[in-house]
FIRO-931546 format. One line per 10 residues: number of its first residue (from 1); their letters; for each residue x, y, z of N, C-alpha, C, CB. Coordinates in steps of 0.001 Angstrom, whole numbers. Glycine has a CB too. Layout:
<torvos>
NUM = a = X/Y/Z/X/Y/Z/X/Y/Z/X/Y/Z | ... .
</torvos>
This chain:
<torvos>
1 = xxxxxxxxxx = 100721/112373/86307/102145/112142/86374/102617/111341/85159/102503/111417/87669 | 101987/110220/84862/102127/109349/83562/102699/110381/82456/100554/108640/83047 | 101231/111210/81941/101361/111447/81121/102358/112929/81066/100194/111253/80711 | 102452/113376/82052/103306/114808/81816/104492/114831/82380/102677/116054/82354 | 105004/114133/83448/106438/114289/84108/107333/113977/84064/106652/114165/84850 | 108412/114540/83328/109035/113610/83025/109894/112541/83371/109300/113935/82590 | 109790/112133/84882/110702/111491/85163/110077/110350/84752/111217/111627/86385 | 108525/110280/84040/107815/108921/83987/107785/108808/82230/106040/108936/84885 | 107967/109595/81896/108361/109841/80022/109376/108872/79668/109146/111531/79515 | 110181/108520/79922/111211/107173/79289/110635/105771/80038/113212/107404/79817 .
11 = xxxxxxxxxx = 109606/105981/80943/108952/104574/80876/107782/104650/79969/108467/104033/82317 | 107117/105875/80052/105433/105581/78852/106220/105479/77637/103914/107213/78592 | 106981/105982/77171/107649/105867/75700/108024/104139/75184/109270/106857/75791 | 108868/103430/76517/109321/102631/76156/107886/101514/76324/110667/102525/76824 | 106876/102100/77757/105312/101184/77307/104891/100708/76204/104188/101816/77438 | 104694/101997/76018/103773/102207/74532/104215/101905/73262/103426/103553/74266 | 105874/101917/73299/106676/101154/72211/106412/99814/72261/108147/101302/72311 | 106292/99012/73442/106349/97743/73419/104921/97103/72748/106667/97326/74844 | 103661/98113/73524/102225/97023/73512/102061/97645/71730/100361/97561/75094 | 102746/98674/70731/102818/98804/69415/103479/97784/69011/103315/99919/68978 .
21 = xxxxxxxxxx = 103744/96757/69672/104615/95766/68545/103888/94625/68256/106086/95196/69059 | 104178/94131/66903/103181/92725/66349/103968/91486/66529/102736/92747/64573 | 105029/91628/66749/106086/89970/67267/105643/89758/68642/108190/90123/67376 | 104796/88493/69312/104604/88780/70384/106221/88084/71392/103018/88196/70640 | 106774/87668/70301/108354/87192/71003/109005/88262/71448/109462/86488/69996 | 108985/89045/70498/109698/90830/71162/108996/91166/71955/109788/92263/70239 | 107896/91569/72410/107306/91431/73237/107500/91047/74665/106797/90976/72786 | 107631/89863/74576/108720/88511/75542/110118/89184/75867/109218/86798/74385 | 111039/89306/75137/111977/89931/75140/112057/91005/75839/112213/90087/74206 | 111199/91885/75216/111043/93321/75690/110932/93935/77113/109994/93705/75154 .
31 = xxxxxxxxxx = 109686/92961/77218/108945/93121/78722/110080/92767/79745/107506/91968/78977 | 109952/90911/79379/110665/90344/80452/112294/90585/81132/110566/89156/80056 | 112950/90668/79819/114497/90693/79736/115335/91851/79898/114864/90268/78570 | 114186/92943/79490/114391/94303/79193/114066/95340/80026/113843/94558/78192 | 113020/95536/79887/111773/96306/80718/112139/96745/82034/110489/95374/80962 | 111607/95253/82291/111272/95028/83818/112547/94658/84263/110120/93879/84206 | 113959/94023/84238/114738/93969/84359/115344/94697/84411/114907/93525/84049 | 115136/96334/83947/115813/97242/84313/114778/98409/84665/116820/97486/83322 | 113953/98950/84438/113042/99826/84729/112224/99684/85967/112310/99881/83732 | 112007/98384/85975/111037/97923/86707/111358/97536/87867/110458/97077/86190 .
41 = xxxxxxxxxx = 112726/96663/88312/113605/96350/89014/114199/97546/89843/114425/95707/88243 | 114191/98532/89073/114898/100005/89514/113616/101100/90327/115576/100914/87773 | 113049/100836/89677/111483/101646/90342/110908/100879/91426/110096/101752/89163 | 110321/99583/91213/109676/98706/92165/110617/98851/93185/109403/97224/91727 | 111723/97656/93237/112558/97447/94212/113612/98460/94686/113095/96413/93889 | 114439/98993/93652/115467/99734/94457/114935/101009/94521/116909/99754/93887 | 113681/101664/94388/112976/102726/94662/111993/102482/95612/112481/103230/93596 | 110929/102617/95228/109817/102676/95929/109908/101404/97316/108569/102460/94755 | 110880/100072/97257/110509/99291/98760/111790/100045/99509/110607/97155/98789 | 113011/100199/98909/113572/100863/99496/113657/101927/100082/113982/100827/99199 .
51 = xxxxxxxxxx = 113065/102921/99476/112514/104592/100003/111676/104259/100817/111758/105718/98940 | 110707/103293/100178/109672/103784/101456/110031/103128/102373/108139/103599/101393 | 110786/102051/102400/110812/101721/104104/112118/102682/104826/111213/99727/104417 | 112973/103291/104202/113861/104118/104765/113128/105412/105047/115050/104274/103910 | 111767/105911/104575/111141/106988/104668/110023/106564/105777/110670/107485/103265 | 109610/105337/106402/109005/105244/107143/107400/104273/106851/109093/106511/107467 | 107531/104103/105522/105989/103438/104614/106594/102085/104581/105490/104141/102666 | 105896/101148/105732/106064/99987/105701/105263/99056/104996/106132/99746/106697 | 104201/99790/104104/103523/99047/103826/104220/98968/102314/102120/99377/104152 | 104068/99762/101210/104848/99588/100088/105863/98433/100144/105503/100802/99842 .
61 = xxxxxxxxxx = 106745/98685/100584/107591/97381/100554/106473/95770/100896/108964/97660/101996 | 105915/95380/101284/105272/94201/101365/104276/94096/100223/104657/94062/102672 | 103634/95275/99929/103087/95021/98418/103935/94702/96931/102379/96270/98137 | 104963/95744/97154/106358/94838/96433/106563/93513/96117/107429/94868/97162 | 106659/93427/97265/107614/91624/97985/106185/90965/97354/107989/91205/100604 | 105397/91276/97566/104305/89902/96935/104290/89987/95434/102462/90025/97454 | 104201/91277/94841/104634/91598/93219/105861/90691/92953/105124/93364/92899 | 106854/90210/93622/108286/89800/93107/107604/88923/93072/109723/89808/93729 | 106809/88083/93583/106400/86515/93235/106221/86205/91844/105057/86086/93880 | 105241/87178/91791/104622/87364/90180/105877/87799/88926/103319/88866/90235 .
71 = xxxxxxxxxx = 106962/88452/89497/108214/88819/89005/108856/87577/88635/109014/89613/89971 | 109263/86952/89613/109907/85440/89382/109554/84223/88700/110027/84937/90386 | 108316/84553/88744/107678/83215/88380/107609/83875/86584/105813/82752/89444 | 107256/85304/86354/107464/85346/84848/108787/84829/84517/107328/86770/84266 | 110022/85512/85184/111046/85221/84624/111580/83675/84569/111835/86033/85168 | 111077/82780/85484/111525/81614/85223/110750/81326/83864/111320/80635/86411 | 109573/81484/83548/108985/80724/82560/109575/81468/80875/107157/80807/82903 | 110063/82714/81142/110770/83342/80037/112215/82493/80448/110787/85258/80066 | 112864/82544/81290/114255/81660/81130/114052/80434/80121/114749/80985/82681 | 113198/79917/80687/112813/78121/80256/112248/78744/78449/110852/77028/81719 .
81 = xxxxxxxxxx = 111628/79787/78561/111551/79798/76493/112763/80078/75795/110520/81143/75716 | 113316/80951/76406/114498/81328/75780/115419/80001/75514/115215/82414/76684 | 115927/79296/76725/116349/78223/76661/116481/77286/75217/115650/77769/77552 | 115254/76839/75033/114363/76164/74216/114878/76605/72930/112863/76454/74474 | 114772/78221/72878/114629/79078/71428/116195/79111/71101/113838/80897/71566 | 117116/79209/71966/118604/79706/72207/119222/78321/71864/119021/80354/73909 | 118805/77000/72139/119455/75884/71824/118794/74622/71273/120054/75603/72851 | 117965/75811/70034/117440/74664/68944/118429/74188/68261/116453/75106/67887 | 117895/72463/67650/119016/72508/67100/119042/72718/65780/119606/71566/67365 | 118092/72983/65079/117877/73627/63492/118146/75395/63951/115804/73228/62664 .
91 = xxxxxxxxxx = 118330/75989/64592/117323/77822/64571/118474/78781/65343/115291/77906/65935 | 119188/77733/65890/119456/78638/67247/120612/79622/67084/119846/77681/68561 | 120966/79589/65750/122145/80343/65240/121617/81820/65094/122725/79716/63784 | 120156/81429/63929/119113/82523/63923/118327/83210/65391/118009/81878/63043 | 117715/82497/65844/116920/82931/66749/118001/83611/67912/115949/81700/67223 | 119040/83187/68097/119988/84086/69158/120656/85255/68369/121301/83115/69891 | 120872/85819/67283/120657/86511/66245/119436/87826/66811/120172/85384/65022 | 118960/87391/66782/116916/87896/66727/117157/88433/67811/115288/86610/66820 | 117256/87560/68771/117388/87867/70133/117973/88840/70897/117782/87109/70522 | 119374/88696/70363/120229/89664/70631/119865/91418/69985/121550/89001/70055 .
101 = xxxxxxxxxx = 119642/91383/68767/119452/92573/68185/117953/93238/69327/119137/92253/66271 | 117022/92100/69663/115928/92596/70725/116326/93536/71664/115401/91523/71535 | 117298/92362/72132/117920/92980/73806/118683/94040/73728/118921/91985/74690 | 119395/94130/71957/120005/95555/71910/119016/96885/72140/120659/95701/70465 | 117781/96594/71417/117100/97637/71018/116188/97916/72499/116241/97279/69547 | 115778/97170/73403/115175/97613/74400/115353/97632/75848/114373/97241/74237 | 117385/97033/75257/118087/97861/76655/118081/99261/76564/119674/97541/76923 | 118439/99647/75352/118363/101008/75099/117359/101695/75655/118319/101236/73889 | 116133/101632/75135/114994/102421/75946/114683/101932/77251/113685/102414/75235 | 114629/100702/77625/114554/100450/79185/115649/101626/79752/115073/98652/79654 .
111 = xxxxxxxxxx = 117116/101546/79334/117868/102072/79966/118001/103701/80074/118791/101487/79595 | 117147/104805/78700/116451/105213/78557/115305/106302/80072/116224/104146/77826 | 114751/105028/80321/113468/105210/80944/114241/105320/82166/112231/104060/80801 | 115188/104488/82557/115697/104727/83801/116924/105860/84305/116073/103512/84069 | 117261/106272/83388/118010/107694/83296/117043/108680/83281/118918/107909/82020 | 116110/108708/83057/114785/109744/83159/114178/109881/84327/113664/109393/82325 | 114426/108187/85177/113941/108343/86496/115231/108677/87507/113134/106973/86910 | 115989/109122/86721/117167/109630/87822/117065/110644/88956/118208/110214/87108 | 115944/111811/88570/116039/112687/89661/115261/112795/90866/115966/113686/89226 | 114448/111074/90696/113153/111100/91742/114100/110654/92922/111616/109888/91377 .
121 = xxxxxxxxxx = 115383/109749/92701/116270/109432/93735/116752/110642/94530/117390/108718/93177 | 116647/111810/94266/117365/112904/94967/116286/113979/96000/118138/113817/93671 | 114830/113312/95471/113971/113528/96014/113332/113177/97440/113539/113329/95295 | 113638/111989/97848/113382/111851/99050/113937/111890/100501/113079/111147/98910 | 113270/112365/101383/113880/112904/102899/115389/111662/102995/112284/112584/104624 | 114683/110976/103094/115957/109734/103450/116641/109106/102352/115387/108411/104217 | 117625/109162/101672/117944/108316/100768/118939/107425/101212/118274/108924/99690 | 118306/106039/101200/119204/104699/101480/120064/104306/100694/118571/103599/101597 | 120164/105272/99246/120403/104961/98061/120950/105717/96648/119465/104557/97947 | 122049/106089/96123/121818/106711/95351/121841/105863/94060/122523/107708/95504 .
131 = xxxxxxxxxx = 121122/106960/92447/120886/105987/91746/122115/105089/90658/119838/106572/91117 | 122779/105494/91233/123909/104772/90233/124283/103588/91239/125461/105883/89742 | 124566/103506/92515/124424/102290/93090/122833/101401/92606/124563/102654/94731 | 122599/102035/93119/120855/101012/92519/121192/100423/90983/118973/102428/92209 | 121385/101197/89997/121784/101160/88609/122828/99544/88385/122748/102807/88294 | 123689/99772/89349/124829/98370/89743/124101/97599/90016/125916/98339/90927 | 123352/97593/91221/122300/96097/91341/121438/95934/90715/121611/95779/92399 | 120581/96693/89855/119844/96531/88467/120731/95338/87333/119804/98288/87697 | 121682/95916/87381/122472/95357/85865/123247/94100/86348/123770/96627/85068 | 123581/93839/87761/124169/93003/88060/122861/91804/88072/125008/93408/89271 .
141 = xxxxxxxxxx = 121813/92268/88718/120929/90887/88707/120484/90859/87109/119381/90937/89907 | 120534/91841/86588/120213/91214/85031/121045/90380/84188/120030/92220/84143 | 122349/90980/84480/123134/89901/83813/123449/88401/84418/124372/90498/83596 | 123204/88266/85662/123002/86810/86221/121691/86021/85632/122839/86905/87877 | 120657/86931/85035/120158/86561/83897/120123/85972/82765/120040/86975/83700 | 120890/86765/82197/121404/87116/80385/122682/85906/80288/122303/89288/80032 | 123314/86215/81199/124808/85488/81200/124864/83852/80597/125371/85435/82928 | 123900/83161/82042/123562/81299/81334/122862/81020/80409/122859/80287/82135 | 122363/82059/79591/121558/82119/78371/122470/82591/77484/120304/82962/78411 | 123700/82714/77672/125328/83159/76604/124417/84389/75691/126218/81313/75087 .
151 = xxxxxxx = 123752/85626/76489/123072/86781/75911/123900/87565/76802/121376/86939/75969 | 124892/88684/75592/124900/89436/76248/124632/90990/74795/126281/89117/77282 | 124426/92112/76090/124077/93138/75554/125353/93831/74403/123660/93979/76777 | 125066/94487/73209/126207/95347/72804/126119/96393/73514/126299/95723/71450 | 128101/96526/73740/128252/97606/74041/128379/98455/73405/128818/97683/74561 | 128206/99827/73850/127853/101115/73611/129572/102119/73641/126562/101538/74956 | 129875/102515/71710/130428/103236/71610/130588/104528/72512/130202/103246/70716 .
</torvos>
């Protein structure tokens, strides 16, 4: 499935873009702010715990829910760098600069990857969900993110 289907092709693309990079700050960026904040957030949670417990798989969702631990606890410790990096007081003109052009470049393919996973939502017996609602609570918990970190994404001509 990885490698041939495409509803999983705008996530291996945007993978394999990321672990090719030599900044391990983009990296940071990429994964945390980007990625998983929208790909990951959209697949894990508003896919797979949601489907499956509306489809009857009670177990998926609790393997989830213990993954979000591991979810949260990255993102607090990426909040707290960014922080740091965002309100130096020599850099921070630059480094939010940096930053921003990041979050431009791998909202794009996060966002990307998750338009690719658009048609697995139409796929299942029960849908609790369609994906443009999911898409809203994706972007809404990201920008409760991005927002107290004064990051926000460019918009798109």
């Amino acid at each position: 499935m990885w490698k041939q289907d495409p509803a999983w092709q705008g996530a291996r693309a945007a993978v394999e873009n990321i672990i090719a990079l030599n900044d391990w700050m983009e990296v940071v960026v990429a994964t945390n702010l980007c990625f998983d904040r929208i790909f990951g957030e959209l697949a894990k949670v508003e896919y797979f715990s949601r489907f499956a417990a509306a489809n009857g798989d009670v177990v998926t969702p609790i393997i989830i829910a213990s993954s979000e631990a591991d979810s949260a606890r990255t993102l607090r410790w990426t909040v707290a760098l960014m922080e740091h990096l965002l309100n130096d007081p020599l850099e921070a003109k630059h480094n939010r600069g940096l930053v921003g052009e990041w979050l431009d470049k791998w909202t794009d393919q996060s966002k990307a990857a998750a338009e690719a996973f658009r048609p697995v939502f139409d796929q299942a017996p029960s849908r609790p969900s369609t994906f443009d609602e999911a898409m809203q609570r994706v972007d809404a918990k990201r920008n409760a993110v991005l927002e107290p970190l004064g990051l926000r994404v460019a918009a798109k001509a």
